[in-house]
N, C-alpha and C positions, 0 to 999 in steps of 0.2 A: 486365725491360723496358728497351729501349736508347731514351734520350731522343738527338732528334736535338740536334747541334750549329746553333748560328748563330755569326755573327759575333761578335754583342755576349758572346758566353759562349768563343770561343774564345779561350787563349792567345796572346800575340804571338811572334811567331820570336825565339829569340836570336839575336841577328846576329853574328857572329865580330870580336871587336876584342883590337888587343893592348893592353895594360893602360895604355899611356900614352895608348890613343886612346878608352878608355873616358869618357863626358861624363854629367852628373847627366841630360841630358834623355835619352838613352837609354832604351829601355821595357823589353828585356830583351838581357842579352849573355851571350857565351860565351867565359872567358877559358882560356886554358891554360898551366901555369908550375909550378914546383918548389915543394912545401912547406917554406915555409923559419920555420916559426912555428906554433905550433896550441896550441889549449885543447879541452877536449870539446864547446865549443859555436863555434866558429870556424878556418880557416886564414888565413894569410896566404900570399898565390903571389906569386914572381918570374919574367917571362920574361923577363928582362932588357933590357925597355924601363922596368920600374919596378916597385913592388910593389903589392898590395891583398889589404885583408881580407875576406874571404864570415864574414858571422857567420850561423847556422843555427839555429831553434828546436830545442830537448833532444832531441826526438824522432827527429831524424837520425843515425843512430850512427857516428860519425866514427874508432869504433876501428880500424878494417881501415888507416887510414891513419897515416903516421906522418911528419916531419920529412925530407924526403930527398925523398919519394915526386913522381911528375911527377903532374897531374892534371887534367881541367878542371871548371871552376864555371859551370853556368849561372845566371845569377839578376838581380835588379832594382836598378841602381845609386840608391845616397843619398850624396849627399855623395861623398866620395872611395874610400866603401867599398860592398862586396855586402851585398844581404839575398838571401842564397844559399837557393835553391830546389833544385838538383843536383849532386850533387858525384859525376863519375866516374875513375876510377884509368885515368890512359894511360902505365902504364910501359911501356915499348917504344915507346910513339909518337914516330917521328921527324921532330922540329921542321924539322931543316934541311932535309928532303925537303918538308916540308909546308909551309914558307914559301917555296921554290923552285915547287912546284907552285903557288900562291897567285899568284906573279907572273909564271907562264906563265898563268896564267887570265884576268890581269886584263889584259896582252899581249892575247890575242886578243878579248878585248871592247871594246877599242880600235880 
């Protein structure tokens, strides 16, 4: 049986921020940055505006990654850190293409 969606049940958008523009009233963000730290239940990202931690409950399995790896986290800021909800692997993703694109986009919304 597919229950429909409403409003009040649907998820909020992560909105794309870079880690020093991340704010506690944020509802959900989407950062991307180099694993530069990790335990089985958390990473720490750097994009080199700054760093933060996504801490994950047990049941996320955080082996496939490892200290090096680029990636992004979507999830719910507290404080200075994530209560990470997603964590995907973007090795090969390129930043400087995609923050070039980023400010041709925001160029033409001007």
């Amino acid at each position: 049986m597919i229950v429909p969606m409403d409003d009040d049940r649907r998820r909020a958008p992560a909105e794309f921020r870079k880690i020093e523009d991340v704010e506690e009233d944020d509802i959900r963000v989407s950062v991307i940055g180099t694993i530069v730290d990790m335990t089985e239940s958390k990473v720490v990202l750097d994009d080199g505006t700054g760093k933060i931690e996504a801490s994950f409950d047990l049941s996320k399995d955080l082996g496939e990654f490892e200290e090096g790896d680029m990636a992004r986290v979507m999830g719910r800021p507290t404080g200075n850190k994530l209560e990470g909800e997603i964590i995907q692997d973007f090795e090969g993703f390129d930043v400087d293409l995609y923050q070039e694109t980023l400010e041709k986009v925001n160029e033409l919304r001007e």
